[in-house]
N, C-alpha and C positions, 0 to 999 in steps of 0.2 A: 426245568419245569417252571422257576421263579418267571423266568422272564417271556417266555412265552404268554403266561397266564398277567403279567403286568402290559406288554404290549396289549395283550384283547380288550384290556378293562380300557386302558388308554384309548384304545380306539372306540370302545362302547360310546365313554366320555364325550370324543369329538362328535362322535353322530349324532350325541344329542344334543351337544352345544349347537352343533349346525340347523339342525333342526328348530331349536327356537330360537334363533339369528334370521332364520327364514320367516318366521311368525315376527317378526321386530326388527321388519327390515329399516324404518325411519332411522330406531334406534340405532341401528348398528350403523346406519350411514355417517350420522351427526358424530359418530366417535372415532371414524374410520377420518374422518375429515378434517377432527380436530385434532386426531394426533398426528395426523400428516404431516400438518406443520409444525408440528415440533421435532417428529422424527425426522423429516426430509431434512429441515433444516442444519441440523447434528452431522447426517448421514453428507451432507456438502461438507461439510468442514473437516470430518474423519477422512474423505476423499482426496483434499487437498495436501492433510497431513501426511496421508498414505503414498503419496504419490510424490512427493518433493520429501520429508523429513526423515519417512520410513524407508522408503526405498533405496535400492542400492546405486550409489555413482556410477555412471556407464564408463567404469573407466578398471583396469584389470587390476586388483588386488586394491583397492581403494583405501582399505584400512591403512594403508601404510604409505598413504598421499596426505603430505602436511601444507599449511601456510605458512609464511614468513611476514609479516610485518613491522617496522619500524617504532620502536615507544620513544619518547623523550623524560625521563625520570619517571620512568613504570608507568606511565599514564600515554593516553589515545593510542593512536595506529596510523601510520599512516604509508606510503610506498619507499622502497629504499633507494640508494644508491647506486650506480653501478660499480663504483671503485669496491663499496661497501661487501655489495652482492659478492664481486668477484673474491675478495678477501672470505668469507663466508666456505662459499663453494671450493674453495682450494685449502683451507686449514681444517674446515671438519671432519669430522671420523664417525659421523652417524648416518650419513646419507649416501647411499646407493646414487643416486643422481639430485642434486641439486639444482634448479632452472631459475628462469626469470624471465616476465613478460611485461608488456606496459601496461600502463596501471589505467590508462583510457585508450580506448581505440580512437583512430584520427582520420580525418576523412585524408583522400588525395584524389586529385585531379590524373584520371587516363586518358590521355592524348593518343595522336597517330590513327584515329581510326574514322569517319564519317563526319561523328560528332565526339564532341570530349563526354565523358561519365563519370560519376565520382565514386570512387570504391572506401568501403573501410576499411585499413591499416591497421597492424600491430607487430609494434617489433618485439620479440624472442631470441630467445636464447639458443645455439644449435644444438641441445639436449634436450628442448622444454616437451617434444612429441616423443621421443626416446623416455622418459619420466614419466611420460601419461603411457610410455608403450602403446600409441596409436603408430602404426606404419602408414605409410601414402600410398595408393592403391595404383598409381601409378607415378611411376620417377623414382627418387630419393631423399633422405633426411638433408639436412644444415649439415656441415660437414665441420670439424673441430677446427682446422685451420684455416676455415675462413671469416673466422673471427677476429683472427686479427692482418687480416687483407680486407684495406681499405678500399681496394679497386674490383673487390668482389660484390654482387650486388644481386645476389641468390635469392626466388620468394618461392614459396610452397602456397597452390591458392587454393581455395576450396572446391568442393565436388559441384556445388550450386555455379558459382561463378563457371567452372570448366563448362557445365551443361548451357546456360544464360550466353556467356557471351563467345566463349568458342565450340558452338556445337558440339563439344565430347570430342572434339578431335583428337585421336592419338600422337598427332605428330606435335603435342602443345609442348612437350620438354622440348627446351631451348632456344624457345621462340620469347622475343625480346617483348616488353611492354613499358610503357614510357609511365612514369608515376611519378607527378609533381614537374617533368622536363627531365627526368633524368632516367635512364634505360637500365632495366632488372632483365636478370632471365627469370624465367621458371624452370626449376626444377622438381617439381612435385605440385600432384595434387593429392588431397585429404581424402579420407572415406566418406561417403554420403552421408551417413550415422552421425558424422563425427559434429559436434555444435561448440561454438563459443558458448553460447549462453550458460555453459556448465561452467567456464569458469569466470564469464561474466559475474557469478556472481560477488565473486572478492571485487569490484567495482561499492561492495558495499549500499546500504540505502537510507534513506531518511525514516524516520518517526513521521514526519510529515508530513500528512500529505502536499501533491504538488512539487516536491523534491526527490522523488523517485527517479534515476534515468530508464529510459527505454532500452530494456535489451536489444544486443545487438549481433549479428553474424559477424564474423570476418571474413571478407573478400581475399585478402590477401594477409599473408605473415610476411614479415622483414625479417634479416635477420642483425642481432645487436650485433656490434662490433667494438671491441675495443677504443678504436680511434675516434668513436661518434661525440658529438657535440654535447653530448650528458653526461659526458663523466667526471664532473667533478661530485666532490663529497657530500656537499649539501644541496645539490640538486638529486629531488628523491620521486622517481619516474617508473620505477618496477614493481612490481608485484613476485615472490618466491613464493616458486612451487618448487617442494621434495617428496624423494622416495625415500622412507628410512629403510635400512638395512634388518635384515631378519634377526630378529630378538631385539632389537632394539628399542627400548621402553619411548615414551614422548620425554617424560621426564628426564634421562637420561640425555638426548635430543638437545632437552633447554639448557641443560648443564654443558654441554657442548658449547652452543653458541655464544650463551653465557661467559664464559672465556672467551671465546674470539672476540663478543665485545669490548670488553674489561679492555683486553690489547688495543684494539683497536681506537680506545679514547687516552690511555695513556700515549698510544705516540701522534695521532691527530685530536690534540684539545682542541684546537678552534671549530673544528666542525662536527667531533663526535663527543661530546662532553653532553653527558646526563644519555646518550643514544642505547640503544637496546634491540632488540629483536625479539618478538614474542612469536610462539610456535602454537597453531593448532591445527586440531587435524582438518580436513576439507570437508569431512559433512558436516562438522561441528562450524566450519563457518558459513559454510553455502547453504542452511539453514537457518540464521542468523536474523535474517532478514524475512524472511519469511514465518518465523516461531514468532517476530516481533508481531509480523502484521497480521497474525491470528487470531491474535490472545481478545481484541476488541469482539470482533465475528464471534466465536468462542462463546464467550462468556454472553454475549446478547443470546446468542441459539442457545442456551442450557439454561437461559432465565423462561425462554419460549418453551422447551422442551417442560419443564417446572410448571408454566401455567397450565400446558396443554395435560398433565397428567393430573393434576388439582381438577382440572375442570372434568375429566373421567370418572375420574375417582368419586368427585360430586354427584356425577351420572349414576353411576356404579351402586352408590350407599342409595341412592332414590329408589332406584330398580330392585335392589335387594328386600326394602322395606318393602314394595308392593307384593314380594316374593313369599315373606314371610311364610305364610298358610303351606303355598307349597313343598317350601325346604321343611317345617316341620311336620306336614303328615311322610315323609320320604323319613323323616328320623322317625317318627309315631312307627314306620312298617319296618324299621331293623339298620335302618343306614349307619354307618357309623359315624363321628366327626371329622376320621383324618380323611373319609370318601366322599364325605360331603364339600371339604372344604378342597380339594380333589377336581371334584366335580365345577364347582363355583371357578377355581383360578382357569381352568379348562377351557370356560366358556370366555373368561376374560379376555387371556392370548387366542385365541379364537376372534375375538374381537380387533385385537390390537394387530395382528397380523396382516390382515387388507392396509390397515394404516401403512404399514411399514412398506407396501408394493408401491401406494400411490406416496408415498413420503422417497422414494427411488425417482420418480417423476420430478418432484419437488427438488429435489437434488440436484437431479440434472441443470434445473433450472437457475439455483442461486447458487452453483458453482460458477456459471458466465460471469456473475455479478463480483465472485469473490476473487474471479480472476485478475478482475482489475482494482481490488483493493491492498493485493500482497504481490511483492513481485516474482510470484510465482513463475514466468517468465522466464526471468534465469535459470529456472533450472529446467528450461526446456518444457515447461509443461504449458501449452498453448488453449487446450480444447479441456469442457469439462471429460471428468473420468470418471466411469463406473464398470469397475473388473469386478475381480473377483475379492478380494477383501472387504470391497465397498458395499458390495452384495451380503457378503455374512456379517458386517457390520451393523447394516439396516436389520437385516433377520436377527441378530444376535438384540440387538436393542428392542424390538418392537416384542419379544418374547420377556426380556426383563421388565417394560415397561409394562406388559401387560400382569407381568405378574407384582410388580409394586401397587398399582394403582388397583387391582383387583384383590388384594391380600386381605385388607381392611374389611372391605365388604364380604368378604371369604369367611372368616373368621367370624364375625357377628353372624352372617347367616347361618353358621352351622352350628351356632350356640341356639340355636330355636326350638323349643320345645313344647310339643301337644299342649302340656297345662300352661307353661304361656302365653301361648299364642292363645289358647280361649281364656284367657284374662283382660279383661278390656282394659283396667287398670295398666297392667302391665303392658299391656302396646300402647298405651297413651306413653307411656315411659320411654318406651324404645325407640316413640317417634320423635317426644322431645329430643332423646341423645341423638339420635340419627343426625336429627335437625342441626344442632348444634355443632354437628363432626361437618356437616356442610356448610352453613355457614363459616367454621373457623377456615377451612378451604377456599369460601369466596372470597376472605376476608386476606389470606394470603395472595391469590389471583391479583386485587386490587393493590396489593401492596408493590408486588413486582412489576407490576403495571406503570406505576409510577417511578417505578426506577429506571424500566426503559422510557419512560417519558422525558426525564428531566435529562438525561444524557442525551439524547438526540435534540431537546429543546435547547441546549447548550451548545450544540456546533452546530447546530442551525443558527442560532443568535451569534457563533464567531464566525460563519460563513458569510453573513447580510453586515456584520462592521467589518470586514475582511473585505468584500467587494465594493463597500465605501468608501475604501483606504484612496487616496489621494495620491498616486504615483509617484508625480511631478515631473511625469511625463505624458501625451496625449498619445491615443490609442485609437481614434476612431479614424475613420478613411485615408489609413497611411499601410501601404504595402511596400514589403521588406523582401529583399532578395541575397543570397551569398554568392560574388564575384569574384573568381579565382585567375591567376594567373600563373605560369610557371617560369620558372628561374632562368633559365635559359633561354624564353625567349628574351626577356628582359635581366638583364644580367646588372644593371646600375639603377638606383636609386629614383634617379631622375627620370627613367623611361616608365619606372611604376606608376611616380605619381602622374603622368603626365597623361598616363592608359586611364584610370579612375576620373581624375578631373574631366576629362573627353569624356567618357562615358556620361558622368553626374550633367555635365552641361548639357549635352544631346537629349539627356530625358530631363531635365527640367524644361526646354524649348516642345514638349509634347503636349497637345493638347489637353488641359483638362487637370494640368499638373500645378500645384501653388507653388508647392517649392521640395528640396529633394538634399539630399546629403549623402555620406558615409560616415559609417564607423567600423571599429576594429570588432566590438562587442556590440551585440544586441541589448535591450533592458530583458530582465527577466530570461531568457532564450539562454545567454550568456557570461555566466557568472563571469567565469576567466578569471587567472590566479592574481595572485595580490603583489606586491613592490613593496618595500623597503622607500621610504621617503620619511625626508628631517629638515628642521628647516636651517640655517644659520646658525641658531644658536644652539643647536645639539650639536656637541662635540660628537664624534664618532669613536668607537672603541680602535686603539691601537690594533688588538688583534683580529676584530669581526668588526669591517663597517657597518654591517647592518643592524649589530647589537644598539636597540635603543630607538631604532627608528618606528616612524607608523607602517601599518601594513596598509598598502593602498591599495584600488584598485585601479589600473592604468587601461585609460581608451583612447584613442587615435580617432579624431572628427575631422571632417573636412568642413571649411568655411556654408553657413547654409545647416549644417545640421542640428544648432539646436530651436533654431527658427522651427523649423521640420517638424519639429519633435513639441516643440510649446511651450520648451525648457529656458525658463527667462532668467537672465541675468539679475543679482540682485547688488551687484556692484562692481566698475570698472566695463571691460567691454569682453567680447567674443572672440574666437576665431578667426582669423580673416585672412582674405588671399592673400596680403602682404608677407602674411609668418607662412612663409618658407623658407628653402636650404638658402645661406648666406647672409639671414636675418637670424637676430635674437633668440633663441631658443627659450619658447613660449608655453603657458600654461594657465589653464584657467581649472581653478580649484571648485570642490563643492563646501557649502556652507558650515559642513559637518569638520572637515579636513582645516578648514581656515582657523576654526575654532582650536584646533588641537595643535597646530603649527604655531599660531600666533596670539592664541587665547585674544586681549581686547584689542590687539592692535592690528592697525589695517594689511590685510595682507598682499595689496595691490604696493607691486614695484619691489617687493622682497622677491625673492629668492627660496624657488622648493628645490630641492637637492634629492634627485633619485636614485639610487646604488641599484648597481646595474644586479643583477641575480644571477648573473653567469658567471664574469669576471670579477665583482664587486668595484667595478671602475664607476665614478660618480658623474651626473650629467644636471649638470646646473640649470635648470627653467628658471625666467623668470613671470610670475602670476600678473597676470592682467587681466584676471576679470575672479569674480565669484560667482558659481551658480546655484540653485537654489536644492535642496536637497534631492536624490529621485530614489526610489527605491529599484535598484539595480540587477541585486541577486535573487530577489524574492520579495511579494508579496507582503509578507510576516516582519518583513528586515527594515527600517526607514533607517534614511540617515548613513548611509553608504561612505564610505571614505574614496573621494576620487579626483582623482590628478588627468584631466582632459589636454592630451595636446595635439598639436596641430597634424593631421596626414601628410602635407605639405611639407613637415622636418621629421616623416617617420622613412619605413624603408619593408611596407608591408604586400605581399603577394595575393592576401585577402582582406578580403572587407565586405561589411553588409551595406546594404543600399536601404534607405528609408526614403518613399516616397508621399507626400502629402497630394492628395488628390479634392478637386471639387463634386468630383462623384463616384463611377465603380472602380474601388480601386484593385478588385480582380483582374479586370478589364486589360492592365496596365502590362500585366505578364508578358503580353504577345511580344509588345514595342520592344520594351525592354530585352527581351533574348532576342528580337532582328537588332537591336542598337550595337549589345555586346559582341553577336555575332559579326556582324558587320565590321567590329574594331578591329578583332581577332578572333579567328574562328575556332581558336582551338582556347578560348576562354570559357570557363565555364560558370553556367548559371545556376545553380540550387538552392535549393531549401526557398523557394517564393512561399509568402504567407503573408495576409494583415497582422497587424499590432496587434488586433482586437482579438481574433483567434489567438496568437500567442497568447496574453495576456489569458483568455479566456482557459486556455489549457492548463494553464499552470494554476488552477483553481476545479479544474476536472476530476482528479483525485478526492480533492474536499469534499465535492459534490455529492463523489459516489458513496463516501464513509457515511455521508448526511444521510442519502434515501437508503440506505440498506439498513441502519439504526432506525431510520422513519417507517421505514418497511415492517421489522422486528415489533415497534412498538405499537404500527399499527392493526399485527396482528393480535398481541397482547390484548388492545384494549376492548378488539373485538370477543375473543375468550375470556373477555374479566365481563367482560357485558352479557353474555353467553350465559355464563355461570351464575350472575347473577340475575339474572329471569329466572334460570332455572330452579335456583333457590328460593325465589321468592314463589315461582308458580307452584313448587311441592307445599311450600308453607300453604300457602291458601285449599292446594287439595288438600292439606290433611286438618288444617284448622276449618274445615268448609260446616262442620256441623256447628263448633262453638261461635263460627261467626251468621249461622242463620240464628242461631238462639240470640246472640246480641240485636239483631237488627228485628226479631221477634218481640224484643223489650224495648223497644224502642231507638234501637243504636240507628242514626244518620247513615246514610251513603259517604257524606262528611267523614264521618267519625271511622266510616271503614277502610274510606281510602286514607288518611293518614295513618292508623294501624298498621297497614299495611306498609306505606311508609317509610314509619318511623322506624320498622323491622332492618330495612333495605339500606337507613339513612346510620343506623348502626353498626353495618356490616360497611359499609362504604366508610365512612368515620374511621373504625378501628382497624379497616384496609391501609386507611389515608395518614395515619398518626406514623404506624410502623415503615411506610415506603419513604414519606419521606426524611425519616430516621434513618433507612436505612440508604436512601437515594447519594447523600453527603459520600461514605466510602466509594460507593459503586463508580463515582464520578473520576476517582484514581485512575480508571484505564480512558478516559477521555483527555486530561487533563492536558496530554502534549499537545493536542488538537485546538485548546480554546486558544483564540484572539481576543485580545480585551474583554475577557468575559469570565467572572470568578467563581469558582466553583462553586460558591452561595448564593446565585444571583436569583434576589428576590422575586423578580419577574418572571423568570424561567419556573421554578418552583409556583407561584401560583397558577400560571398558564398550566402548568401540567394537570393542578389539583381542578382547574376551569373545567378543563376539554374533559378529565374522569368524570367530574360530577355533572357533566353535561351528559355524560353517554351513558353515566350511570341511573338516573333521572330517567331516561332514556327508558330504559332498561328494566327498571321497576315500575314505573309509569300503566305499562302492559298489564299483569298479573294482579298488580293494587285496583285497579278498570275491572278488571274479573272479576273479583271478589267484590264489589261493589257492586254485580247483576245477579249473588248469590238469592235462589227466593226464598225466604222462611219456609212458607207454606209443603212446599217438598219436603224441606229438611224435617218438619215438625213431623208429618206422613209416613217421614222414613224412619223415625222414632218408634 
């Protein structure tokens, strides 16, 4: 009986909410529209959560798939060994299968077929599919013993490449494919489902933006071998993936490997001393990166969602006061309090529900936006999502928000009573409190307001001295290409360089070209790992040459490239075609490296000494030029430590091409792949791009964090503006008698419009004290973001308080103009 008879009253309720939602259609629009954006906004980010953080790894029993990474005295992470790994996987007793994969996927050049194409690479382990328990839907796994056969050369390739480059054909097991010059079979291809980018995400990601990598497929898997060129101890190229064994806790796991470390540095000091292995599980890290890039998004959308229900709530407490009369003759005829306030929240969520449908729309929309702010990516999530959680997210939210924001007004209205409400006294009272419950609301509105100001005004101002930045390298009508060769055809040293120099010559003799170069590393494009170099007078450690050296970074230029590039010498000379094989072994330093090798003395005719990182064997340059600092790895980073030496004494199979152009250097593409092709046709061309686009990319990220913060606060200031008209217009309806009685005794037009005002300029004021009180914390989650710019910066903070009190001005401006056309004569009449 209960619930039948509470369902009828329920729906009594709705009918009649709807009913006058239909009588006050403005009304309900303007609320439906301003919680949109706060809801929709929310409802994108619970989306993104739901779908990468919440959801389960596409992968069978996931709970009990861990990572493996490298610490060196309990601190960072970075990829292991393979001596290491193999030590690991063979002594523990907590994992069902232990695997290992490389730690970057790697391009390779595929020959043998029309034209060459470059696939992505990654070598594994023959358990690492067996681990994830994915089978190959057709062929077979890595087989155990061919691990350690060197003349095996087994790939399992993916379902996309099977379909893309060999039509699906069934007859693909054991059909040969040439990667890099040297002949693989396939043995397997993957299940269609199956994606790197799930475990792309242990590639890890930056804080900042523009350091993010691009997810990536794999084309093809290798498999590791024993005998491979990386296995020594401190070359750290894997990434561990395991399967714990059933019961088996994590903690117990660490205590595992734990020991096998301890061992492993007491009998290898030189290269495992301070080493470690930290263990977690895989959603807890392939989340990681993704929970980092939320928390910004997050926290802006719940300061939005905060204005947008202040600024209802303000609607709500107006509405309710015009109400007054009618909620209390419904109590005058028997209503009770808890039905009345029943009744009121009823109509609210009623309200706030349309929001939360068009707030689904709005979802859709700045989920695109938030895609490219988090690398959501890796975890296979490409396109915005709206299922099913996402759905009763919005519902579940726009039902509490209607009842927060309505509760207020609920509760005062149903306090209404017959002798009250004909007390004129006492509704002068109710309308000051009312007044005053809005106001404090506006006055919050404003405050928030300015918190997303001053944060978005602060990576906007590190975005414009961030694109200031001075390279020290030139970027504008220079297009850049990646030139491959493979080993086999060219099997010696001197036939490499002699393929590159033809090429660079052929395209610098092309019309339209200044001048053209290579290198090993691109700026910015190509961080590329760092070297060990010391100069003379660093002794080297007996047991670790490298202990004590600088970390550098090492690039390979051909004579002509820094001309190219507009990277001037700031002492001694350049590159030059002289330094090749049989000459001197040469190098020319940056300014940053000269300083830390030779502090004040000249470093030209010394000697930089570089330990090799494979062998630890040592190769003696000697410096002949300085050049002037460039920022290499990044944007953010000046001052680069770099040891330039000549292409002409290297022994490299790639290299990028940089060409200087006098006009479109798009243009340039065509030549350049007939010149390449023309040398050898099974060389391959990729990754064509100008300088400027590069450059321009690697501040693409920044950009987007910028207008999505600029987006957030530019909705803000519009609902703080919103709310303040509407404050000030209810002021003047209800002060409308006391201000024709002043203007009846004489009060100015003058004298009305600053009243009104001064009302607006207080609520603004004690908005403006608290935001940016409160604006200094908020800036914590921007702070990895700022360039040269401190999180107190006087300029950003008044610019914020300019553009409020512009829009606020604005805003009041309207309703103070109203009340200044109020006429005595009526009001006196209506007395």
């Amino acid at each position: 009986m209960f619930l039948p008879g509470t369902l009828d009253i329920l729906a009594q309720d709705v009918r009649v909410s709807l009913r006058r939602l239909r009588r006050e259609p403005t009304f309900a629009l303007a609320v439906a529209l301003t919680l949109s954006l706060g809801i929709g906004a929310s409802t994108a980010v619970f989306g993104l959560v739901s779908t990468t953080l919440l959801s389960r790894i596409p992968y069978d029993a996931p709970d009990r798939l861990v990572v493996g990474r490298t610490t060196r005295n309990h601190a960072g992470a970075s990829s292991v060994s393979t001596p290491d790994y193999l030590d690991y996987r063979d002594s523990n007793h907590s994992f069902d299968s232990l695997a290992a994969f490389w730690a970057r996927p790697r391009p390779a050049t595929v020959t043998g077929g029309d034209e060459p194409w470059s696939a992505v690479t990654v070598r594994a382990t023959w358990n690492l599919f067996r681990t994830l328990k994915v089978d190959p839907v057709v062929g077979r796994h890595f087989l155990p013993q061919e691990e350690t056969d060197s003349g095996a050369c087994p790939v399992i390739v993916s379902f996309q490449l099977w379909q893309s480059r060999f039509g699906g054909s069934v007859d693909i097991l054991g059909r040969t494919v040439m990667l890099s010059g040297v002949p693989h079979t396939i043995v397997g291809v993957l299940p269609r489902s199956f994606r790197f980018s799930a475990l792309d995400a242990l590639l890890g990601t930056s804080q900042i933006p523009g350091k993010a990598l691009p997810p990536m497929d794999v084309d093809v898997w290798r498999l590791m071998t024993r005998t491979g060129d990386d296995g020594a101890r401190h070359l750290h190229n894997y990434y561990l993936l395991g399967r714990l064994k059933p019961g088996v806790t994590m903690a117990r796991a660490q205590a595992d490997v734990d020991a096998i470390s301890t061992a492993l540095e007491k009998e290898y000091p030189a290269s495992n001393k301070g080493k470690g292995l930290r263990l977690v599980s895989l959603q807890e890290y392939m989340g990681g990166g993704v929970r980092g890039g939320l928390v910004l998004p997050a926290a802006a959308t719940g300061c939005l969602l905060l204005i947008a229900c202040a600024n209802v709530a303000g609607l709500l407490l107006a509405r309710g006061q015009r109400r007054m009369s009618d909620v209390a003759v419904r109590s005058a005829l028997g209503a009770s309090r808890p039905r009345l306030v029943r009744q009121l929240l009823t109509e609210s969520v009623a309200l706030t529900l349309p929001a939360g449908v068009v707030g689904i729309g709005v979802a859709y929309l700045l989920q695109r936006v938030l895609l490219q702010l988090v690398p959501a990516g890796r975890l296979g999530v490409s396109q915005p999502v709206v299922d099913g959680p996402v759905l009763l997210f919005a519902l579940v939210t726009s039902v509490v928000t209607g009842v927060l924001v309505g509760v207020v007004p609920a509760l005062r209205g149903a306090a209404a009573s017959p002798s009250s409400h004909l007390g004129a006294g006492r509704q002068g009272c109710e309308r000051g409190h009312g007044s005053r419950m809005w106001g404090g609301l506006v006055a919050l509105q404003i405050a928030i307001s300015i918190v997303l100001l001053v944060g978005p005004g602060l990576v906007v101002r590190s975005l414009f001295r961030l694109s200031a930045v001075d390279l020290g390298f030139a970027s504008d009508r220079i297009l850049t290409a990646r030139i491959g060769i493979t080993a086999s055809a060219y099997p010696d040293r001197a036939r490499r360089q002699a393929f590159f120099t033809s090429v660079v010559d052929r395209i610098r003799a092309l019309p339209g070209v200044v001048a053209a170069g290579t290198t090993s590393n691109l700026p910015i494009q190509d961080s590329g790992n760092t070297w060990p170099v010391r100069s003379d007078d660093q002794q080297p450690s007996s047991t670790n040459p490298r202990e004590g050296a600088e970390s550098v970074k090492v690039r390979q230029v051909s004579p002509g490239y820094f001309a190219t590039m507009n990277m001037p010498i700031v002492r001694g000379r350049g590159i030059q075609e002289t330094d090749r094989d049989g000459a001197p072994a040469v190098a020319v330093v940056s300014e940053s490296l000269a300083r830390r090798l030779y502090a004040d003395r000249d470093p030209v005719g010394r000697p930089a000494i570089l330990v090799d990182f494979i062998n630890g064997a040592e190769i003696r340059y000697e410096i002949v030029g300085v050049i002037r600092d460039a920022h290499l790895s990044s944007a953010r980073v000046g001052g680069d430590q770099v040891l330039y030496v000549s292409m002409l004494q290297a022994n490299s199979l790639t290299m990028r091409t940089a060409v200087r152009t006098s006009g479109d250097a798009p243009g340039l593409a065509a030549p350049i792949r007939r010149i390449v092709g023309q040398q050898d046709r099974n060389a391959l061309v990729a990754d064509i791009a100008t300088m400027g686009a590069i450059v321009d990319d690697a501040f693409a990220d920044f950009r987007l964090v910028a207008k999505y913060l600029a987006l957030c606060a530019g909705a803000a200031l519009l609902l703080a503006a919103v709310g303040l008209y509407g404050s000030l217009a209810y002021y003047v309806s209800q002060q409308g008698h006391e201000i024709g009685v002043r203007m009846a005794m004489g009060a100015t037009r003058g004298g009305i419009l600053a009243l009104v005002l001064r009302r607006g300029a207080w609520l603004v004021a004690g908005g403006v004290v608290v935001g940016v009180a409160a604006a200094y914390p908020g800036t914590r989650l921007v702070r990895h973001l700022l360039f040269e710019t401190v999180p107190l910066d006087p300029a950003t903070y008044a610019s914020a308080v300019l553009v409020l009190g512009v829009v606020a001005a604005t805003a009041c401006l309207v309703p103070a103009l109203r009340a200044t056309r109020v006429d005595p004569a009526v009001v006196l009449r209506g007395e």
